[in-house]
Structure formats: C-alpha cells, structure tokens
N, C-alpha and C positions, 0 to 999 in steps of 0.2 A: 628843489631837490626831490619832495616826496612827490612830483608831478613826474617827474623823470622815472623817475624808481615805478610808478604804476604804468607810464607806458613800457616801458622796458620791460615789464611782468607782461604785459596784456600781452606786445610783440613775440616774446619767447611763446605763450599758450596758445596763441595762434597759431605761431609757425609748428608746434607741437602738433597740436591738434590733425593740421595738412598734413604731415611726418603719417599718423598712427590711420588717418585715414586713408592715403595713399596708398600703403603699405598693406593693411586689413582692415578695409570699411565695415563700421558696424555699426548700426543703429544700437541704443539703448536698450531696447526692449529683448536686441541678439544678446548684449552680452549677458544680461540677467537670465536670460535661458542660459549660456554657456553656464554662468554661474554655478547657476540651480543643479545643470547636470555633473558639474564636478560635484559639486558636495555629494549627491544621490552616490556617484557612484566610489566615493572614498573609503576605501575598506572600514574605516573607523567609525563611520555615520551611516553603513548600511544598516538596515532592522537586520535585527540576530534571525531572521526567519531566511535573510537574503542568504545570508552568512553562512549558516548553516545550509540550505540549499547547495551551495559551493559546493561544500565540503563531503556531498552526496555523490558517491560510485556505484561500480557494480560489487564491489567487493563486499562496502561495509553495509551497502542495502541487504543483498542476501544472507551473509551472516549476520546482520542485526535479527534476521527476521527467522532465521533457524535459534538465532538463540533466544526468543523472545518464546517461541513454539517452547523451545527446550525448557526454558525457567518453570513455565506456566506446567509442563508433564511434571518437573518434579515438586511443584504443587501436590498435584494430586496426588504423587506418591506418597508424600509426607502425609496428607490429609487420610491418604485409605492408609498408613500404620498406624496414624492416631487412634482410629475407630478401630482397629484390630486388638493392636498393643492396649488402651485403657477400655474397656469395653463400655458403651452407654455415651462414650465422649464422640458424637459424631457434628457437634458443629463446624468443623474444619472442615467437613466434607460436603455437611448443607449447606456454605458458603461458596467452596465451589461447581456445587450443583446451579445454586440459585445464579450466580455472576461467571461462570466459564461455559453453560451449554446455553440452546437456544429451545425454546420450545415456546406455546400462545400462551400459555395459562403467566408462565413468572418475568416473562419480556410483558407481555399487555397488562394480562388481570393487575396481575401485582405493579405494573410499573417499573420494569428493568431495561430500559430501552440501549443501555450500557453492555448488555448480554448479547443484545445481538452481534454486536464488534467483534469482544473480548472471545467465543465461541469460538471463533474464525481462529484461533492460536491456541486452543485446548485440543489436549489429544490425553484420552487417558491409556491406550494402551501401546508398548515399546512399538508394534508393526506398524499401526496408523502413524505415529510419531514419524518412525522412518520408511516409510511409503511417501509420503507426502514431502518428508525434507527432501529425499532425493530426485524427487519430480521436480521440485522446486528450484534445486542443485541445479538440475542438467538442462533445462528449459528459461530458467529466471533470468540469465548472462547475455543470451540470444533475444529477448525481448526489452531487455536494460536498454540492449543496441539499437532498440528499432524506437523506443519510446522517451528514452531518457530516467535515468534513476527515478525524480522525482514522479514523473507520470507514472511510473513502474508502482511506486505506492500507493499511487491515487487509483489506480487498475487493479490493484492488489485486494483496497479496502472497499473499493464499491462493487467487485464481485463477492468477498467476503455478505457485504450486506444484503446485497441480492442474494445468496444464498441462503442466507437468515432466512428472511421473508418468504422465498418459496416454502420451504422449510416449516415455521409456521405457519404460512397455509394449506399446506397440507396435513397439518397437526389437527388446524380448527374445522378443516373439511370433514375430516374424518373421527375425528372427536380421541386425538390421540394423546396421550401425557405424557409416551415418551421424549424426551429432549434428546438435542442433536449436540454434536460439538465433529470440530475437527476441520483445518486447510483445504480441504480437500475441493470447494466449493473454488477459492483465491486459485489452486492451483490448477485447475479445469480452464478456468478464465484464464492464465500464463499460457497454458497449452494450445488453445483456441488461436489466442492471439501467434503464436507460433508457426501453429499450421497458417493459417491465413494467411500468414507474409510468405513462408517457404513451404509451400505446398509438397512441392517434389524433395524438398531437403530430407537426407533417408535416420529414418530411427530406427534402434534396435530394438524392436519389439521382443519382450523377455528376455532381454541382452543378446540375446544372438540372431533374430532373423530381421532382417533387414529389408523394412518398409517404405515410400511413401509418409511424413508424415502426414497430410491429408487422409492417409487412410489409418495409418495406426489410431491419431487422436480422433475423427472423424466417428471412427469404431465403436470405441470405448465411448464417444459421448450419445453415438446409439444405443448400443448397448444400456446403458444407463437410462435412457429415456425406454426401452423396450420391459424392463425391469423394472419403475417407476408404474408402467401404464398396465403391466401384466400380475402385481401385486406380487411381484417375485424376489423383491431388496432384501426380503429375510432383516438381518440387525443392521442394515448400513442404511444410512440416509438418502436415498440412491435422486429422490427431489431436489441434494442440499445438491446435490452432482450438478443436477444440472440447472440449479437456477441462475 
C-alpha cells in the first residue's frame, strides 16, 4: 500500500510539473527573480526613500520649498526682534548669521559646511523673500515637467551649492567677510534650465512685455555676469547669481 500511495504521489508531481511547465516554463533561478521583484516592489517592503519618492509632485515640491524659504525668513524675524526688543541678547541672530548665510571665513575657517546648504533658503528681507518665491512659482511647475519632482530637487540643491562656493570664492579672493544668503542662486539654475528647453517660449518680462525666454533669462544672467566682472553688484551677491 505505502508503495502505491508513493507512486501515485510521484505520478500526480510529474504530471504536475508538465502541466506548470507547459503552460509557463520557468527555470528556478526565473522564478527567484520574479520572486525578489515582487517583494522589491510591494508597497509595504519598499524603503521609505522609494515611498516617499512616490509621493513627490509638482505641487508639494514647490510649496514645500516656498515654505521651507518662508519658516527660515521668520527665523530671522524673530531673531532681529530679539536683539531689538531685549538689547545686548543677540545670540538668536549670531546663530543665524553663523548657520543661514554663506561666507569663507564661518563655512571653512570655523567648519560650517552645513551653511553652505541651509543659505540657499534664508532670505532676510520681505522683497528677496518674494522676488525669488515667485520666480520660483512661475518657472518650478515647467521644469517639474521636464525633469521630474525628484530631479527637480536634486537641480535645486546642487545649484544651491554651487552657488555657495562661487560665493565664497569670491569672498576669499578678495578677502571679503561679507556673507551671502538667499534662492536666488537655486532659482537662476530653474530659469537656465527653462530657457534651455523652451527657448522661444514667451515671458513676461516686468509682467507686461513679452520676450523670448532665451533672451529675457539669457539677459539677466548677462547682466549679472557683467556686474560681477565690472565690480558694480553694490549689496547683492551678483557671484552667488551666477555660480
């Protein structure tokens, strides 16, 4: 009887086997790949990096990053009423000296390699704040499109750091201790990126006349290099412009 009983098993896994291979031949080594790739991609067993990737648009990219600008302004608000309001209490505001702008001496000397980042999102006064968000507004949505949210970030913060670094190189060339802060570097980089894909797409330069982007953005990043080279930037970083 148990001699029957194991042929009778062996005969069913056989004809089993012909059945599953017939139907969808697969070697072992196929299905452990299939395996591997469902689990990779089961919402539940992705990394939370995958996950949140997902979860990256154009919406909550840009508004994250106006309100991230936004937080950090009233930072400094609070920090320049402190040193007003209590007179003599100004470490709120040498804290964001030291970790919200960028400059050679407290990025290098001192070791703030953090500052150069965080810079790229400090704006201490209401016009730069909003010069910059709405550049970032009307230009960020049309490069979302063309890159992808997450690349859009990755674009975001390595012109950010490029910017830095031109920035203090030109601090240490010239042996300056003003420090820089402000988007305005990130947002040069979105614009660039802009014209470069829609050349002829028209902007309203000063809101009403109607350019070329190639030549509006084109302009102004002359401009900025011609002001950098002619020692003309007056208080604006016009280096962080265009590094």
């Amino acid at each position: 009887q148990t001699s029957l009983t194991a042929s009778l098993r062996a005969s069913l896994n056989t004809a089993r086997r012909k059945w599953v291979d017939t139907v969808t031949p697969q070697t072992e080594s196929t299905l452990r790949a299939i395996r591997s790739t469902w689990y990779k991609t089961t919402p539940a067993h992705r990394p939370w990096y995958k996950r949140f990737e997902q979860r990256l648009n154009e919406d909550n990219v840009i508004w994250g990053i106006i309100g991230v600008n936004v937080a950090v302004f009233l930072m400094w608000q609070y920090a320049d009423s402190v040193a007003k309001t209590r007179r003599g209490t100004t470490e709120y505001l040498r804290f964001m000296y030291e970790n919200f702008t960028v400059g050679w001496r407290h990025v290098i000397k001192e070791g703030r390699p953090w500052a150069a980042l965080l810079a790229n999102f400090s704006h201490k006064e209401i016009w730069h704040l909003a010069l910059n968000m709405i550049v970032l507004y009307s230009f960020g949505p049309a490069v979302i499109s063309i890159v992808g949210p997450r690349h859009f970030i990755e674009l975001y913060l390595v012109c950010g750091i490029a910017s830095s670094c031109v920035s203090m190189l030109r601090g240490y060339l010239t042996n300056s201790q003003r420090p820089s802060l402000g988007a305005s570097g990130c947002v040069t980089g979105t614009t660039i990126v802009f014209a470069a894909t829609y050349p002829t797409a028209t902007v309203n330069l000063f809101m009403f006349l109607p350019v070329p982007a190639a030549l509006a953005i084109g302009g102004f990043f002359l401009y900025d290099v011609y002001r950098s080279m002619s020692g003309r930037s007056g208080s604006v970083d016009t280096f962080g412009h265009i590094g």
